[in-house]
Backbone bond lengths (Angstrom), bond angles and torsions (degrees), N, CA, C in turn:
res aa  C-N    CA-C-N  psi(-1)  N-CA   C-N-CA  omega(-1)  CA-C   N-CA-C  phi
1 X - - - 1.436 - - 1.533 108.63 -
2 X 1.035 126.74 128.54 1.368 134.67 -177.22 2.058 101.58 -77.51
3 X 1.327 82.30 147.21 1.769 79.73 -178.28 1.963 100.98 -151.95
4 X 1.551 95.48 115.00 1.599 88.01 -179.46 1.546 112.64 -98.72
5 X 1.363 96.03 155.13 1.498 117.51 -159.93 1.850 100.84 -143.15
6 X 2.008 83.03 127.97 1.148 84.71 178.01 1.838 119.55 -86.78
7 X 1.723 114.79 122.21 1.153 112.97 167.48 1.534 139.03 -92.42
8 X 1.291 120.86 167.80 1.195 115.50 -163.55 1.492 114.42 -150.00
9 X 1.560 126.81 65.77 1.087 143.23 178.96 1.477 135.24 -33.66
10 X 0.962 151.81 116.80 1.933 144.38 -143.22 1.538 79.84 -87.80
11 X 1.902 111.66 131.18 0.831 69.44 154.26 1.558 95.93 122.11
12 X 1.424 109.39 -58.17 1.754 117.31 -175.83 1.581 101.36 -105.67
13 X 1.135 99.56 178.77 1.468 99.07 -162.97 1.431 105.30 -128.74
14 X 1.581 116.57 -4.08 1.867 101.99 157.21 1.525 90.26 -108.83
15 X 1.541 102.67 -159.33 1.323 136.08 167.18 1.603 111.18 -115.20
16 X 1.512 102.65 130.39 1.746 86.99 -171.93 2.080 94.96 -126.65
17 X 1.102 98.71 154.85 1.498 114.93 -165.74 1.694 92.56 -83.68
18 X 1.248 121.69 154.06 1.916 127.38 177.12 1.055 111.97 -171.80
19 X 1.326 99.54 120.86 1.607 108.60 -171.25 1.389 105.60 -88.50
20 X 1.510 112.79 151.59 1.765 114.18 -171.63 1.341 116.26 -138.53
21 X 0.829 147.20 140.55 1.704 142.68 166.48 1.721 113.45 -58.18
22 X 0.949 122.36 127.28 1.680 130.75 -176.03 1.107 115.06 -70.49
23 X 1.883 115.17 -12.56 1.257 123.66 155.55 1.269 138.58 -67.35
24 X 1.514 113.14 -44.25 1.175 149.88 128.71 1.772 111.03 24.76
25 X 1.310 119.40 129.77 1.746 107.60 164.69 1.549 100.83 -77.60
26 X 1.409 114.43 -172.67 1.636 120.36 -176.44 1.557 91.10 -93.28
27 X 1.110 136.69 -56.94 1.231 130.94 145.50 1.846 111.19 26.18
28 X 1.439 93.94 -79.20 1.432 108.97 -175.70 1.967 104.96 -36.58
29 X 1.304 92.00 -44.34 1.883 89.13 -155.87 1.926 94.22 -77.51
30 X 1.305 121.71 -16.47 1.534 118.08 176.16 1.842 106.23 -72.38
31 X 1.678 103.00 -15.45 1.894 96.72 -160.67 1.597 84.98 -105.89
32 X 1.239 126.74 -38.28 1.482 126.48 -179.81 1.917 107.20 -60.53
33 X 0.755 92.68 -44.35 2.121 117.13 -177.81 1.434 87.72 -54.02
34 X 1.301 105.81 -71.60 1.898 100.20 -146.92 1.940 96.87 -72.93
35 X 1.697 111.01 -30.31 1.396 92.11 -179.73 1.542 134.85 -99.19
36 X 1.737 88.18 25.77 1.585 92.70 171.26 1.888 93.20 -105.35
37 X 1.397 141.23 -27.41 0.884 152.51 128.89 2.005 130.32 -6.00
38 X 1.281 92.20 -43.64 1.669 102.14 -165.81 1.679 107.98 -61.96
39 X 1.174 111.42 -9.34 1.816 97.29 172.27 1.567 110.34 -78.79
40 X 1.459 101.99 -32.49 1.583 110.72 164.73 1.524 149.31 -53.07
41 X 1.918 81.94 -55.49 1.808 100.63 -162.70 2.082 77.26 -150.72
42 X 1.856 76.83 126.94 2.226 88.03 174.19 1.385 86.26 -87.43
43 X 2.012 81.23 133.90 1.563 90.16 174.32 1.416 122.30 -87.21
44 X 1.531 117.57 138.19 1.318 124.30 162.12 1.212 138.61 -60.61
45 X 1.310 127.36 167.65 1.776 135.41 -152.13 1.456 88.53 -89.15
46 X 1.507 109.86 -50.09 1.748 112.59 -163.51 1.175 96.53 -144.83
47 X 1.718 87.19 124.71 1.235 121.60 -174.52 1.283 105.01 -124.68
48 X 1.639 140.36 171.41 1.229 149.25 149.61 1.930 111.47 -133.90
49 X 1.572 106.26 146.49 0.903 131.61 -147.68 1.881 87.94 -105.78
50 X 1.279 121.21 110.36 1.281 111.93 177.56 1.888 108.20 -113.09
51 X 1.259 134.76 156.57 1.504 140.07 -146.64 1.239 100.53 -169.62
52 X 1.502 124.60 95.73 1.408 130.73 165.38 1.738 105.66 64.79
53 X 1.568 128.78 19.65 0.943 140.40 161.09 1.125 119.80 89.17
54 X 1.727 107.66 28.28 1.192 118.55 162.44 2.145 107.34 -123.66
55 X 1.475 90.12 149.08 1.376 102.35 -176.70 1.554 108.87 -77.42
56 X 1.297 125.76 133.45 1.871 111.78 -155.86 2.037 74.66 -121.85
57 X 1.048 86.73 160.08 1.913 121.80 -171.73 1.440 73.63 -86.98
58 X 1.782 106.08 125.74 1.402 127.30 179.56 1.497 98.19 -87.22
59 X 1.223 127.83 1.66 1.697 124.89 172.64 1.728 112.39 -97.37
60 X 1.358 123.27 2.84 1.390 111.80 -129.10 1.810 71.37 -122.65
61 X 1.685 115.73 135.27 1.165 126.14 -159.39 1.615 103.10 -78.78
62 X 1.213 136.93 123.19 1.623 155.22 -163.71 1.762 102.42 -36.19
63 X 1.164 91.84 -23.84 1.569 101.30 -151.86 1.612 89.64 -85.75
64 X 1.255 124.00 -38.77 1.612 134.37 -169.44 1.931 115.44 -87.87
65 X 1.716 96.48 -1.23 0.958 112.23 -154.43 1.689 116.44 -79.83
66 X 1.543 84.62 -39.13 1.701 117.40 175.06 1.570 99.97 109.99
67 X 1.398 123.66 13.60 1.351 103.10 -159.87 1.354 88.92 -101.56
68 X 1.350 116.69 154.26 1.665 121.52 -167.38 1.793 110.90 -132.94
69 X 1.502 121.24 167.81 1.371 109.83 -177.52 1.810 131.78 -53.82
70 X 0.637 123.52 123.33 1.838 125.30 -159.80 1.412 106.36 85.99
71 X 1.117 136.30 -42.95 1.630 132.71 -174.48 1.746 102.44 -20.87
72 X 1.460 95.19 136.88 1.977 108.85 178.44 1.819 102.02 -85.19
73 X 1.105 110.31 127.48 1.548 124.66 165.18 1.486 108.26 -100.64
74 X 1.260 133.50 148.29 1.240 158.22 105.52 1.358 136.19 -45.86
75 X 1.241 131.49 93.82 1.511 137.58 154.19 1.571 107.69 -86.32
76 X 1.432 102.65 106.88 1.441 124.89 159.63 1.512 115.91 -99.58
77 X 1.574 139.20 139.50 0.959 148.64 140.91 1.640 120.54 -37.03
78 X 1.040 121.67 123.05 1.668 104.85 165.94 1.424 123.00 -99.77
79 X 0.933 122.06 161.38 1.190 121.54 -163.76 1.187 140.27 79.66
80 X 1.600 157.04 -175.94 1.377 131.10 160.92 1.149 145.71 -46.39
């Protein structure tokens, strides 16, 4: 089931909507994020996926994730 989620890239200066498969790792919404993004903000190697202010396991399937339809994501860079 596809489920869109609003993202929010470090970094860019809107918020852009991305639809994802619920099968999907969370992963998916940091590589979908940064490359609907890339005319904006160059995407980074390592990123983390943050959800109600917790950092979610970029392996861990969307659906198990807690993140739900409209829910706000965070793509942060790690590191410096």
């Amino acid at each position: 089931m596809l489920v869109p989620v609003y993202g929010f890239l470090r970094g860019d200066t809107i918020g852009l909507l991305v639809l994802v498969h619920d099968d999907e790792p969370v992963s998916a919404i940091a590589s979908k994020l940064q490359q609907a993004a890339a005319v904006r903000v160059a995407p980074r190697g390592s990123v983390r996926v943050v959800h109600e202010g917790k950092t979610l396991d970029p392996a861990m399937a969307i659906r198990r994730s807690g993140i739900e339809a409209l829910d706000r994501v965070d793509v942060v860079p790690e590191g410096p």
